[in-house]
N, C-alpha and C positions, 0 to 999 in steps of 0.2 A: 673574824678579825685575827684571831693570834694564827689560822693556817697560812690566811694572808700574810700575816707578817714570819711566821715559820716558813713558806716559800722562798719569800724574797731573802731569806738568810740564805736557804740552801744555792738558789741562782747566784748569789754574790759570792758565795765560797767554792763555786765551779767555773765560774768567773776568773776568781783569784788560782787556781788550780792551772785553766788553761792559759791563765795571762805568764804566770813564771816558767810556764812550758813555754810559750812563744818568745820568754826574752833569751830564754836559755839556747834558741836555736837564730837567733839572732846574729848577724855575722856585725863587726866595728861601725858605731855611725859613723860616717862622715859628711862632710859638708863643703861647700866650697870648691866642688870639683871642676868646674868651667876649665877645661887646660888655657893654659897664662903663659908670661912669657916674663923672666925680670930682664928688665933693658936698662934698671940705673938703682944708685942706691950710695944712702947719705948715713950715717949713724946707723940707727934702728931704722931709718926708712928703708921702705923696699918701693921700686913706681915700674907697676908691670903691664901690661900688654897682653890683653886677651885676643889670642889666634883666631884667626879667621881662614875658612877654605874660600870664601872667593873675594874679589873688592870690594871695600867698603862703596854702598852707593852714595851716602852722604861723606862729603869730601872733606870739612872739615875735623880733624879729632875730637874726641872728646875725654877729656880727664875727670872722672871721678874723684869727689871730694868728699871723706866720711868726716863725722865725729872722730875726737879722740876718745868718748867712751864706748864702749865695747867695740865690735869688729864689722867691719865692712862684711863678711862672713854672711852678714842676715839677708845681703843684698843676693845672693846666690845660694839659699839654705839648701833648694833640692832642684834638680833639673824639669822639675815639672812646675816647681814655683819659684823662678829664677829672672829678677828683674836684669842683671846683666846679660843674661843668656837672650832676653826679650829684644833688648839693645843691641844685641851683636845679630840677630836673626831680623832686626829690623833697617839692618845698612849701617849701624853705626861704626865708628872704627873706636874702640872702646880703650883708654889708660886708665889704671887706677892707683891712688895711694897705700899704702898698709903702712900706717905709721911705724908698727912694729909695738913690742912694749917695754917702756922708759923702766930704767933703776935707776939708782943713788945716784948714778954719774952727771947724771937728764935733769935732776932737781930743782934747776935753775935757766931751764929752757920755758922762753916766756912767748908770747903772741907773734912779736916781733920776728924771733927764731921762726915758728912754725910757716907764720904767713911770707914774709919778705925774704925769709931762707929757703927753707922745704918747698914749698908751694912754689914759689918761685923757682927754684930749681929746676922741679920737676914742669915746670910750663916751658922753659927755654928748652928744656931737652926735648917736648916733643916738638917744639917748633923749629930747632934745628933739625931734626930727623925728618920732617915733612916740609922741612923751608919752606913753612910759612907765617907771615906774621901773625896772625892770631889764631887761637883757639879756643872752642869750648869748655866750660865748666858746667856740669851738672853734680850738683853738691845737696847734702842731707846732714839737717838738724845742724850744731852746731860747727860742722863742717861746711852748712852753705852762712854761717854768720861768718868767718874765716871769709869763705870766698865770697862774700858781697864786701866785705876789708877790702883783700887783695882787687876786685876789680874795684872799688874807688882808687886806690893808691896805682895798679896798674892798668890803666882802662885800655891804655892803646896795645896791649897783650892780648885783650879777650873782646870776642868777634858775638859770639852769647853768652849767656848766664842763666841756668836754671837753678833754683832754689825751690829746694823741699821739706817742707815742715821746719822752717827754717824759722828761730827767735831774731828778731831785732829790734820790738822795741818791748821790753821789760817792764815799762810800766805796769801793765795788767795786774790783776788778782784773781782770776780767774781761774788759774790752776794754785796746786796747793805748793808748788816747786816754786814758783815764783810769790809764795806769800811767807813761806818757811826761809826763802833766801835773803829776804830783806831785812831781816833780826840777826845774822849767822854772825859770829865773827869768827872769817877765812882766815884772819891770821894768825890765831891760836889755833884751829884746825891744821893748818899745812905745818906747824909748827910741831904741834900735839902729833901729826904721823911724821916727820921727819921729812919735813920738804917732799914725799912721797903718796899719794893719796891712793889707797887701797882700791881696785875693783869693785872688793864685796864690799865696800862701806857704800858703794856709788847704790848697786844693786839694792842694798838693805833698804839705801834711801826710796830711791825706786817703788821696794814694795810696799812702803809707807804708804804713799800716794794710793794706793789701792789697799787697803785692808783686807779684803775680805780675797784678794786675787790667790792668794796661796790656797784658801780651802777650796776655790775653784779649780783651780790647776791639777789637786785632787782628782775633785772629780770626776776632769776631763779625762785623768789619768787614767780612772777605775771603768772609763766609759771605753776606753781604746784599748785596754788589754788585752782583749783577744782578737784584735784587729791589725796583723801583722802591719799593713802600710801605714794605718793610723797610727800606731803607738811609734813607726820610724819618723812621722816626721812630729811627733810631740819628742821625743828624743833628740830632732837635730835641732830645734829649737834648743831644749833645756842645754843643751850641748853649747849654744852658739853665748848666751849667758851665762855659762860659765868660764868662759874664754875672759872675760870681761880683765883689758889692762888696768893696770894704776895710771893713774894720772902725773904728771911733772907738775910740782907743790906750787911752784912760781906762775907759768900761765895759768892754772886753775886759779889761781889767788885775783890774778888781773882779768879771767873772765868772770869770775863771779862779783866782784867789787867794782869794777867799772862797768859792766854791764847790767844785770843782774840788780845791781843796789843802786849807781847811781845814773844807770840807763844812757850812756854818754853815745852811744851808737848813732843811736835817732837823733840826736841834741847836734850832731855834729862835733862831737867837742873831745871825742876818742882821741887818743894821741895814743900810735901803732907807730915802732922805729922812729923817735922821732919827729914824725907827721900828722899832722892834726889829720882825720878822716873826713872826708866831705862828700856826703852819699851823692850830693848834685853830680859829683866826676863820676857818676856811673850815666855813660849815655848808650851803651851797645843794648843791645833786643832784652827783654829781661822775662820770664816765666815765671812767676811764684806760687806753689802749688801749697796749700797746707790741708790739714784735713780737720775734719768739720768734727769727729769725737776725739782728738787728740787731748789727751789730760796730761801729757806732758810739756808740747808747746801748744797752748789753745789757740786758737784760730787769732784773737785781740792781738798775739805776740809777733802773729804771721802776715797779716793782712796790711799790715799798713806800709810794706814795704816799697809797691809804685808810689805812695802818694809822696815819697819823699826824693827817688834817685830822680835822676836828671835825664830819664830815658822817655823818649816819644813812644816807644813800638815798647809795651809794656803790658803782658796778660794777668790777671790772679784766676788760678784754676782751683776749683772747689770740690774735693774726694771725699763723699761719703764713707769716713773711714776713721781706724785710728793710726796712731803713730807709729806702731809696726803692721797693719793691717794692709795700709796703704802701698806697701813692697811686696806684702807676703801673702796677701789676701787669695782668692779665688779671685774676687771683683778686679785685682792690682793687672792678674797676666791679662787682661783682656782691655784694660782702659790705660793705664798710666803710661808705662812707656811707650804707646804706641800715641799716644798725647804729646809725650814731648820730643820724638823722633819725627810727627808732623809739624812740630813747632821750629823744630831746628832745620829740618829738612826744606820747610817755605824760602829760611833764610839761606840756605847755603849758597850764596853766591860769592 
């Protein structure tokens, strides 16, 4: 017993020997490399354009629509597990947002701003540039709640809409984000950080939800060290969360309190700009994709979204996956976007 365990010392400290040799010869991560193009830009937004060397086969565009918590970045972490790269290599003619990240000045930029300004924006610019009336959204997490808003409010803009691990109705209990948010009070929080919501406090929260995931992450650590490709892409990952923006105190405060607490999305009773929301005014093609071990939106928060919009031609797709796995996964290059480039691709008429 104790040579056994006198072994596995000396392997784990030859281990750790060859692993700080390999960081050390390590050249910068990076991430995010897909060459892009920026064609427009509001504030902190940037809305850019991934290059293409030949025509897209499916004609109509498509804009990318992220979360404003962390970065669009994860959609593209390496060239070998790259859902954008999957999309441009699958015909698509691919846009996308980078919201950029808010300061003091943003503090008071609320749904309204994001969805009827930004979003909107950046939908008329590509459909001036490709003169045509409608185009595509394919949006993730609380980037497709944003864009299932905006197609209610503008339906005759958008020709589909795909939604990914997308929350819209709140009520659940099922994850621990959605049972922690219904006690919070937002407005001593945005208050408490100065109309500015920190990153790492989003993060911190995050790892709450999973306890035990930090001595995992460990682990994986200690298991990839001396596996130069392995420990680069446990690196662009940790890299891609630490990117992680702050948030603007004001829409955080109205998506977590009108959604979140009192679930107005689903009820119909949202008022964005405005405008009361009425998921019935969604009638274009719709895809909802969520995935089945998601602990951050669980499947109860994702699923019910045909049964409400006003659309005939309406799928839910089910990805044996989690909520970042489902992009990043091994399983993600070979099934998901090649799922909703034949989804979009049926339609493109």
């Amino acid at each position: 017993m104790e040579n056994k365990m006198m072994q596995e010392l000396i392997d784990s400290q030859a281990k750790l020997v060859k692993g700080y040799e390999t960081l050390g010869k390590l050249p910068e991560v990076e991430i995010a490399e897909t060459p892009k193009t920026e064609v427009y830009a509001e504030d902190k937004l940037r809305l850019f354009r991934y290059n293409r060397d030949t025509e897209a086969t499916i004609k109509t565009p498509v804009l990318i629509v992220y979360a404003l918590v962390n970065t669009y970045k994860m959609l593209d972490l390496q060239p070998d597990r790259s859902y954008i790269k999957n999309l441009l290599s699958l015909g698509l003619d691919v846009y996308l947002i980078d919201w950029g990240t808010p300061s003091k000045s943003d503090r008071y930029l609320n749904m309204d701003d994001y969805i009827n300004d930004y979003i909107n924006n950046c939908v008329d610019v590509i459909r001036k540039k490709h003169k045509a009336e409608k185009i595509n959204i394919i949006s993730i997490c609380q980037g497709g709640t944003f864009s299932v808003i905006y197609t209610a409010l503008h339906q005759n803009k958008i020709k589909n809409l795909v939604t990914q691990v997308t929350p819209v109705d709140f009520s659940t209990n099922d994850g621990l984000l959605f049972r922690w948010s219904k006690d919070m009070d937002f407005d001593k929080l945005v208050e408490g950080y100065d109309g500015l919501i920190p990153g790492e406090f989003l993060n911190e929260g995050f790892n709450m939800l999973k306890p035990t995931q930090q001595f995992q992450k460990q682990q994986a650590l200690m298991n990839v060290l001396d596996d130069k490709d392995k420990l680069l892409n446990f690196l662009r990952m940790e890299k891609w969360i630490a990117e992680s923006p702050a948030q603007a105190g004001e829409c955080y405060r109205q998506f977590m309190k009108d959604l979140y607490q009192k679930n107005l999305l689903i009820k119909n009773e949202l008022v964005v700009g405005g405008k009361k929301v009425n998921l019935k005014s969604i009638t274009c093609p719709v895809l909802n994709v969520y995935a089945t071990q998601d602990h951050l939106v669980p499947p109860a928060a994702s699923i019910p979204l045909c049964d409400y919009i006003g659309s005939t031609d309406k799928e839910t797709y089910s990805f044996a996956g989690g909520h970042i796995g489902v992009f990043v996964g091994s399983k993600s290059q070979k099934e998901l976007a090649p799922a909703v480039a034949n989804f979009l691709k049926k339609r493109d008429k």
